[in-house]
C-alpha positions as CSV (number, residue, x, y, z in Angstrom):
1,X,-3.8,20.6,20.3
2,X,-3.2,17.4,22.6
3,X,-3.4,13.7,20.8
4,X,-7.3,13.3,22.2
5,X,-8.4,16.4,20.3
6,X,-6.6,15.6,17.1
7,X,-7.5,11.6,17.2
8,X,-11.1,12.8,18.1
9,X,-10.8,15.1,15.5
10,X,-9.7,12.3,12.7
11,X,-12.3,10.1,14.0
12,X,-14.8,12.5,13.6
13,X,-14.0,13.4,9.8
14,X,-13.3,10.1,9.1
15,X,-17.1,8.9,10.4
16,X,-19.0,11.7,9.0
17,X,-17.2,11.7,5.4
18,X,-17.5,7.7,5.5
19,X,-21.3,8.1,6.5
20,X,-21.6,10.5,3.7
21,X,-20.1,8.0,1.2
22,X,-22.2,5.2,2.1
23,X,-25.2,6.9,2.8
24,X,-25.4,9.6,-0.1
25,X,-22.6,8.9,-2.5
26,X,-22.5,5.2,-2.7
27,X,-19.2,4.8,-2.9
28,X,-16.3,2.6,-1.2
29,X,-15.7,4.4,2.2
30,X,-11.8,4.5,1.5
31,X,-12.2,6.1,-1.6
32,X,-15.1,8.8,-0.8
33,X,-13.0,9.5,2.0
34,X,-9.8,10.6,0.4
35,X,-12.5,12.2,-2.5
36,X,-14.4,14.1,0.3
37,X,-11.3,15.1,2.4
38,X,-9.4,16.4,-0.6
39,X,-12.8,18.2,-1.6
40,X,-12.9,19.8,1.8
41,X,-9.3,20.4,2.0
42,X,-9.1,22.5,-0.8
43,X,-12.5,24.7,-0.2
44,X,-10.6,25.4,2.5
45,X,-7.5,26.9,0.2
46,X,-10.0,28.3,-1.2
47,X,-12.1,30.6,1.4
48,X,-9.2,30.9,3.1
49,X,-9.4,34.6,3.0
50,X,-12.5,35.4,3.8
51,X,-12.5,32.5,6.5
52,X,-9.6,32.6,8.1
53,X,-9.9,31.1,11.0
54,X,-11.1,27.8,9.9
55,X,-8.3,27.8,7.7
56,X,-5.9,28.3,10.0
57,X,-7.8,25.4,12.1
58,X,-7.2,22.9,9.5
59,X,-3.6,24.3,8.7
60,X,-2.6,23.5,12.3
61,X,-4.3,20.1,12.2
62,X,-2.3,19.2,9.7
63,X,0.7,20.7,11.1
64,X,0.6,18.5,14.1
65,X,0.6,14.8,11.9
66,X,4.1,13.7,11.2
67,X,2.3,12.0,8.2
68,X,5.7,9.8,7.4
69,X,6.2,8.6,11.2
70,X,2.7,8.1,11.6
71,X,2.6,5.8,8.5
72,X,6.2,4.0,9.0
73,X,6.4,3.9,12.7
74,X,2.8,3.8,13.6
75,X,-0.1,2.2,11.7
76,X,2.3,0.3,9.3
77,X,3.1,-2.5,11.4
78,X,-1.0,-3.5,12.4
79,X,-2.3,-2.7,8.8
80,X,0.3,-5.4,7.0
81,X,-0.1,-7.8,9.9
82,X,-3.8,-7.4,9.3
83,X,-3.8,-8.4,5.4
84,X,-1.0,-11.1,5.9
85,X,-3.1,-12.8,8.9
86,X,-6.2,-12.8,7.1
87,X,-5.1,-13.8,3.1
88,X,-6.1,-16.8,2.0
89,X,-3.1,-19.1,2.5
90,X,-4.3,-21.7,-0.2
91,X,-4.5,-19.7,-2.7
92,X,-1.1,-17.3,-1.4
93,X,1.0,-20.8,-2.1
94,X,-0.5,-21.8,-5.8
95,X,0.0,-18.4,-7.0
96,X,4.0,-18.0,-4.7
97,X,6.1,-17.7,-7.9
98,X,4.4,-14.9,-10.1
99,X,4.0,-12.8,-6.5
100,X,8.1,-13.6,-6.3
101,X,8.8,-12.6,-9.9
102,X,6.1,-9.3,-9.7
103,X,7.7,-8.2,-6.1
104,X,11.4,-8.6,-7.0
105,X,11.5,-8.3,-10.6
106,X,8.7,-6.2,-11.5
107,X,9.7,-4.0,-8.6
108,X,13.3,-3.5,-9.5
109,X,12.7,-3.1,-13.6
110,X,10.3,-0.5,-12.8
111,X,12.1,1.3,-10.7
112,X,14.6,1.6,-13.3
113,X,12.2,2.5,-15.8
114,X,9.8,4.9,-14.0
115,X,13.2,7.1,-12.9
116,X,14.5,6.9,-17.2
117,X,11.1,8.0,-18.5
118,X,10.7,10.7,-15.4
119,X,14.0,12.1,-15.9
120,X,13.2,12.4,-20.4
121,X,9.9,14.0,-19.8
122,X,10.8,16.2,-17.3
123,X,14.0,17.5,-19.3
124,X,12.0,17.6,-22.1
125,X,9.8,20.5,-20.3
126,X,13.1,22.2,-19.2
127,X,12.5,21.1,-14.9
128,X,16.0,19.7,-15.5
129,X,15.5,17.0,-13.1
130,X,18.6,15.2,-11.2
131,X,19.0,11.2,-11.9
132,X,19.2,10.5,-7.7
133,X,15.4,12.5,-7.8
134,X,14.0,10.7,-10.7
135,X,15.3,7.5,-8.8
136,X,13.8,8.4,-5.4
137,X,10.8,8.7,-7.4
138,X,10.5,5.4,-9.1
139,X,11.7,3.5,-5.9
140,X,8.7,5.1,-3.7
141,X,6.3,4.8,-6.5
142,X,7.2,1.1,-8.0
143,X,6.0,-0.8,-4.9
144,X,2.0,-1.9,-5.0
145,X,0.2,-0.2,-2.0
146,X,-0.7,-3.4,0.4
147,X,-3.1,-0.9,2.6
148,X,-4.9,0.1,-0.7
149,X,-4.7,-2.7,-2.9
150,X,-6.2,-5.3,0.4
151,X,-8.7,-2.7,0.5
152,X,-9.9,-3.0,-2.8
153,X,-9.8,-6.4,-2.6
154,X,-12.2,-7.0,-0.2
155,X,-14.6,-5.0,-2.1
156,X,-14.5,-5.6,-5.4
157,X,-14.7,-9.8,-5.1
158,X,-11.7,-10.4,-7.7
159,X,-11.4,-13.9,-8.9
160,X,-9.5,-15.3,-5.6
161,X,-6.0,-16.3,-7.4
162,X,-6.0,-12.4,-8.9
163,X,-6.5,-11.3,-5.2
164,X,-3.6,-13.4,-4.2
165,X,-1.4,-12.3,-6.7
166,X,-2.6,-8.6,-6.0
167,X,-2.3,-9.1,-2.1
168,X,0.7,-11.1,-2.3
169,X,3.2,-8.9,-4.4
170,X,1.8,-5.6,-2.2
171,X,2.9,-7.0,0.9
172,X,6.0,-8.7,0.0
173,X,7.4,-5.7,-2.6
174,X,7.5,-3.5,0.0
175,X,11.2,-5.1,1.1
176,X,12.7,-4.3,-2.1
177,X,11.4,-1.1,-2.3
178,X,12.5,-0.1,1.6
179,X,16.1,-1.3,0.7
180,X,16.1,0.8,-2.7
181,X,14.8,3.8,-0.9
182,X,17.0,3.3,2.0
183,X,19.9,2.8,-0.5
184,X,19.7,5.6,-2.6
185,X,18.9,7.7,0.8
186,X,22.4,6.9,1.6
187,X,23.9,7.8,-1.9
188,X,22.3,11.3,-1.4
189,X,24.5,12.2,2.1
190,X,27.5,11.3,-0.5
191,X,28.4,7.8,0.7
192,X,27.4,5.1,-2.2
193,X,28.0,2.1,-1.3
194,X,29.0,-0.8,-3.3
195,X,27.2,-3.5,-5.5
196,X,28.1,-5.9,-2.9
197,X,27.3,-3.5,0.0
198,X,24.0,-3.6,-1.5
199,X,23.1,-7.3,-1.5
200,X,24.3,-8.0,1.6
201,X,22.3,-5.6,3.5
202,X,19.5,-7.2,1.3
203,X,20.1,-10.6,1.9
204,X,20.6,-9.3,6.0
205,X,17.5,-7.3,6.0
206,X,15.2,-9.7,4.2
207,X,17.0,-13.0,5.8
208,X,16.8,-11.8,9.2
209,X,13.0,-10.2,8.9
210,X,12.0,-13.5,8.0
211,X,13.4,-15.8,10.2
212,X,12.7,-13.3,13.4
213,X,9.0,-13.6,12.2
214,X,9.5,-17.0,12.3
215,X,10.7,-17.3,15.2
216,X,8.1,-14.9,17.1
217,X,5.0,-16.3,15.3
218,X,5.6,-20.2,16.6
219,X,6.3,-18.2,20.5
220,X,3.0,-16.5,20.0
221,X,1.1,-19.4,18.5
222,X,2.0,-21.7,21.4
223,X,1.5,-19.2,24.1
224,X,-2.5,-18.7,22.7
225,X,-2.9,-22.7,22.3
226,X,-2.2,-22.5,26.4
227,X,-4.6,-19.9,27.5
228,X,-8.2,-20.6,27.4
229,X,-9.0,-16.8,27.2
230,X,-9.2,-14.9,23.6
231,X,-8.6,-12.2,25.4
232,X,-5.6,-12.7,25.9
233,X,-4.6,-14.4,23.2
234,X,-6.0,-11.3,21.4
235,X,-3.2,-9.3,23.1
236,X,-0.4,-11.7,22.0
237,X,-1.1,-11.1,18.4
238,X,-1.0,-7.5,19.1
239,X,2.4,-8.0,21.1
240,X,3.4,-10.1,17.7
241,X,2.5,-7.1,15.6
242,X,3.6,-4.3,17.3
243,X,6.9,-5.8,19.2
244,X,7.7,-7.6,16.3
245,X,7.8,-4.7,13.9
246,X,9.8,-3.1,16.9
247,X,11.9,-5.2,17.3
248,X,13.3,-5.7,13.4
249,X,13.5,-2.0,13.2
250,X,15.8,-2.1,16.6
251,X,17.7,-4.6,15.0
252,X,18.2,-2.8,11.7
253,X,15.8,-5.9,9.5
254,X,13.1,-4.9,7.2
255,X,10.6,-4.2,9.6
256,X,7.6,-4.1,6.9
257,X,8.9,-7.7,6.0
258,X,8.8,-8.8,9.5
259,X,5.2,-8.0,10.0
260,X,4.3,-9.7,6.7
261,X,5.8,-13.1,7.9
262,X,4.8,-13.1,11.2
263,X,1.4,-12.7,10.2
264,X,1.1,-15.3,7.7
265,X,3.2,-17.8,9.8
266,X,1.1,-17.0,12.8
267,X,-2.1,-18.0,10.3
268,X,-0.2,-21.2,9.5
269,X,0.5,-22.3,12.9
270,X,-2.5,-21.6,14.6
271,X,-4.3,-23.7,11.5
272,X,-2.2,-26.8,13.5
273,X,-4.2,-26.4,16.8
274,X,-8.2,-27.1,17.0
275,X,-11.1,-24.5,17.5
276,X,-11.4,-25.7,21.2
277,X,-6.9,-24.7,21.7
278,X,-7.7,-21.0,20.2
279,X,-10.4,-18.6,19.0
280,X,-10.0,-18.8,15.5
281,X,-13.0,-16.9,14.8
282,X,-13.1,-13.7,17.3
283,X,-9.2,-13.0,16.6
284,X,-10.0,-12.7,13.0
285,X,-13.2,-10.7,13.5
286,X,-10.6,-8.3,15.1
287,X,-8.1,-8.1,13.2
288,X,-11.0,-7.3,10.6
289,X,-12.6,-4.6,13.0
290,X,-9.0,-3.1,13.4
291,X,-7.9,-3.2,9.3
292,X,-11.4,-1.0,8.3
293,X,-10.6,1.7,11.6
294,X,-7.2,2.0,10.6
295,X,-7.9,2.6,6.6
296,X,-10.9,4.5,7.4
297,X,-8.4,7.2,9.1
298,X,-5.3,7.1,6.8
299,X,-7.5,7.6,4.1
300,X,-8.9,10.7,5.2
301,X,-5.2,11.8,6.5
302,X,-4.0,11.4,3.4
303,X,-6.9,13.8,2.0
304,X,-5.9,16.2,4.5
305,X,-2.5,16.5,3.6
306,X,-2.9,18.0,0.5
307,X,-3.1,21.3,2.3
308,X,0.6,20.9,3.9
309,X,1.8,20.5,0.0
310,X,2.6,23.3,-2.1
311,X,1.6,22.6,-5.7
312,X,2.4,24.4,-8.7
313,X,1.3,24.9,-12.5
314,X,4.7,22.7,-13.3
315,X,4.4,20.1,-10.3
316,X,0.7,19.6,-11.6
317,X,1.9,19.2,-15.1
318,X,4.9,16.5,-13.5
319,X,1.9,15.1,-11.6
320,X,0.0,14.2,-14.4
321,X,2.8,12.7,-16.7
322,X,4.3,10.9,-14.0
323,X,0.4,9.3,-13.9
324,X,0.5,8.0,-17.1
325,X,4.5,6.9,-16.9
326,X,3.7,4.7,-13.4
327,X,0.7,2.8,-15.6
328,X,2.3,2.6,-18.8
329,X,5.5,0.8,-16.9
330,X,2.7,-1.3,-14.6
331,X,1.3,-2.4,-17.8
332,X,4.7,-3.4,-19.7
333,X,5.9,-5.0,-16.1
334,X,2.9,-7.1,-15.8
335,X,3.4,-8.5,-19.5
336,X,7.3,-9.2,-18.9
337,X,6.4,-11.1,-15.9
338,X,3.5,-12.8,-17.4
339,X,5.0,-13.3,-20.7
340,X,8.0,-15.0,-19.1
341,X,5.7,-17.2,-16.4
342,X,3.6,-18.5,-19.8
343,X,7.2,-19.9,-21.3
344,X,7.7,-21.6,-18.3
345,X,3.5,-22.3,-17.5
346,X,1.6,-22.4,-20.4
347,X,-1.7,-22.8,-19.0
348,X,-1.1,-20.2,-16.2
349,X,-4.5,-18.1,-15.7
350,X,-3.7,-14.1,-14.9
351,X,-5.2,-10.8,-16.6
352,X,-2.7,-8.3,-17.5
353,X,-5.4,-5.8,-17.5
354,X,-6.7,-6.5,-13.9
355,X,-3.3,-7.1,-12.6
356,X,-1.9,-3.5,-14.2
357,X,-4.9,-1.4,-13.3
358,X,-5.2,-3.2,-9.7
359,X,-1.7,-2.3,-8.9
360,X,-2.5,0.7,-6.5
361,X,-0.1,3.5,-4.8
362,X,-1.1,4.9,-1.6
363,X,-0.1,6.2,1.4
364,X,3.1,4.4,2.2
365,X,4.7,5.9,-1.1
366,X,3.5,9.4,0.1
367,X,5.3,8.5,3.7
368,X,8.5,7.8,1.9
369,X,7.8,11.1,-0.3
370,X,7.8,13.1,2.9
371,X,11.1,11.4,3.8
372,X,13.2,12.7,0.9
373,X,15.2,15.8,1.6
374,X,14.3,18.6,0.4
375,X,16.0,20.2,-1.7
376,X,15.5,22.1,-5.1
377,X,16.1,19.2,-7.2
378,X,13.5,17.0,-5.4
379,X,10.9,19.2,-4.8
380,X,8.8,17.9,-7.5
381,X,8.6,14.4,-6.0
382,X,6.2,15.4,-2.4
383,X,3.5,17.2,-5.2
384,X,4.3,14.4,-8.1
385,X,3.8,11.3,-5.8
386,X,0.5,13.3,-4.3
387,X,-0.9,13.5,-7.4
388,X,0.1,10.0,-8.5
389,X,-1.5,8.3,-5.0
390,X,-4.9,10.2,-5.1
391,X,-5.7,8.9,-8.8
392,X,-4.7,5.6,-8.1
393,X,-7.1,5.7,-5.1
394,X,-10.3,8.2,-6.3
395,X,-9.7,6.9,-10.0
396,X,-8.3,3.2,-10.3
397,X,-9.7,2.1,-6.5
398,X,-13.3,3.3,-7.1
399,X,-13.1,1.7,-10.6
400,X,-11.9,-1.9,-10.6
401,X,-15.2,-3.2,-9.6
402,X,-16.6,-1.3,-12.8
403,X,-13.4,-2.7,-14.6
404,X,-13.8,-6.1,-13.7
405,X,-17.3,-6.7,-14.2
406,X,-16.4,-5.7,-17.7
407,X,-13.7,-7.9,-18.3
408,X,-16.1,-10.6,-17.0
409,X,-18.4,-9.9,-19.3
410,X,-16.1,-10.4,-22.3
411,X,-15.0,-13.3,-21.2
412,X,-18.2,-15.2,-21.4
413,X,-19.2,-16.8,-24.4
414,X,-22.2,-15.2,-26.2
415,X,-25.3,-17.0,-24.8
416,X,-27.5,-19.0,-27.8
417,X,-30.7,-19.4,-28.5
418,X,-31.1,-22.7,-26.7
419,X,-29.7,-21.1,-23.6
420,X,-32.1,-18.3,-23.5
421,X,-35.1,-21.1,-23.8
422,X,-33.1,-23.0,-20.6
423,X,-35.0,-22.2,-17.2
């Protein structure tokens, strides 16, 4: 199959099952994608015998997405440039320090805590688990989902400090969870490094991520202020994006970080120069177009790949506990963080609720699933974090809307008499 016929072929299912969801099942595209894809995927398990040739279509399909590189080295960089370069800055910089506390420390204690409680229950139904697994697990799975949680977002019309805090942590825990990952990736080939081998790649990675963005956001910005053409200057934020994320990963940064910083620095910069310097309004309506085309297709290859995954009765069973483990340690992680921002602010406004259920996983875990090696004591983590990603998206996505119009609605004082009489 040549790239036309298979990007033809994921635009194609990606249009009809989002026509299907707005049109018929009035439901978010993202999320009736992945439902509808998944739905479709496993009919096809399903008649695979007595049709076995459109089986084997969608089995080759499949075959020919490197899902991981796609993700990490392909739509990655353009999907958090997108969300940085179009979050609301204002609000980004009131709410800066419980985004620091939930993307460091929230993503570091539950890392910890998601690999403890995986390792207990799975020993506990004799899978016999090893600690690096469990630890894979809770470093791919800690980090919020910037593609799905930004998606959400825009949906759902959270209260706009809740969608900064959402929006900020996603895209800046990502950092600390690459280095985890990349850190315990190294452990496994038998060389652990050191405690202080550790923080300094951090402090390299992260340091020189952000200052490259930096750096590469103020070019870009004053190369669009001197070309009257948007155009063009359309083409340098793409250049920013793309050769930025490039570039970082050339030069061994966090690369997700980069993209991040660049976008929100390129926002701040351009904000300096006048509507008649640069086309504020056609770059964003863009970037906009660009964000929905690229979610509309990961969602549905994410769907797909549930037929390149072999589940069993026991990775279904890990599957489900492993559910309730990632929002039981969202929920405690939120209320540390909180707790300790109320000592500090007492009249600080956040939900626990929103902020635990809101915390999405989606496909950038499942890409660094598909980068663990295989082996027989992390074979449970591909189907576990599967499992994990597609509730988060069908269950929590499609219901925060649902979830917060309820918590709205107990938060408003009981209306009296008087006020029903009020015109």
């Amino acid at each position: 199959m040549t790239t036309l016929h298979l990007l033809s072929t994921l635009v194609a299912i990606a249009a009809v099952f989002g026509w299907v969801s707005a049109r018929w099942l009035k439901l978010p595209i993202t999320v009736g994608s992945v439902l509808l894809t998944v739905i479709f995927s496993l009919l096809l398990e399903a008649i695979s015998a007595r049709v076995p040739g459109l089986h084997a279509w969608a089995i080759h399909l499949v075959q020919q997405i490197a899902f991981s590189d796609l993700i990490l080295h392909g739509m990655l960089p353009m999907l958090l440039f997108a969300g940085a370069f179009l979050l609301d800055l204002e609000y980004v910089v009131q709410q800066r320090l419980i985004i620091a506390l939930l993307s460091v420390l929230g993503t570091l204690v539950s890392t910890v805590a998601v690999a403890g409680l995986m390792w207990l229950a799975l020993y506990a139904l004799d899978l016999h688990p090893g600690w690096l697994a469990c630890f894979f697990f809770g470093a791919l799975i800690s980090p919020t989902d910037p593609i799905a949680v930004l998606e959400m977002l825009k949906r759902v019309g959270a209260p706009k400090h809740l969608q900064a805090q959402l929006a900020g942590e996603s895209l800046f825990n990502d950092g600390i969870g690459a280095v985890i990952f990349l850190t315990l990736l190294t452990a496994s080939r038998g060389t652990a490094p050191s405690a202080l081998h550790i923080g300094w790649v951090l402090l390299l990675q992260i340091g020189g991520g952000v200052l490259l963005a930096i750096v590469a956001a103020l070019l870009t910005s004053q190369l669009m202020r001197l070309v009257p053409s948007y155009p063009v200057e359309i083409l340098l934020t793409l250049s920013l994006a793309l050769g930025g994320y490039a570039l970082a990963e050339t030069l061994h940064l966090s690369a997700p970080l980069e993209a991040v910083v660049a976008g929100i620095a390129l926002r701040q910069f351009n904000r300096q120069h006048s509507h008649h310097a640069i086309a504020h309004e056609s770059i964003d309506r863009f970037w906009e177009v660009i964000d929905e085309l690229q979610n509309a297709v990961l969602f549905v290859l994410l769907g797909l790949e549930v037929l390149s995954i072999s589940f069993g009765h026991r990775d279904i069973t890990s599957g489900i506990i492993a559910i309730a483990i990632v929002l039981a340690v969202r929920v405690a992680v939120v209320a540390l963080v909180l707790g300790s921002l109320r000592l500090l602010r007492q009249q600080h406004h956040s939900s626990i609720a929103t902020l635990s259920w809101g915390g999405l996983r989606g496909g950038l875990g499942l890409a660094l699933a598909f980068a663990v090696p295989v082996s027989g004591a992390n074979r449970w983590i591909l189907p576990t974090t599967y499992i994990v990603v597609v509730f988060s998206i069908i269950v929590q996505g499609w219901s925060m809307d649902l979830f917060l119009r309820r918590i709205r609605a107990s938060s408003q004082p009981a209306c009296t008499a008087s006020d029903k009489l009020r015109p």
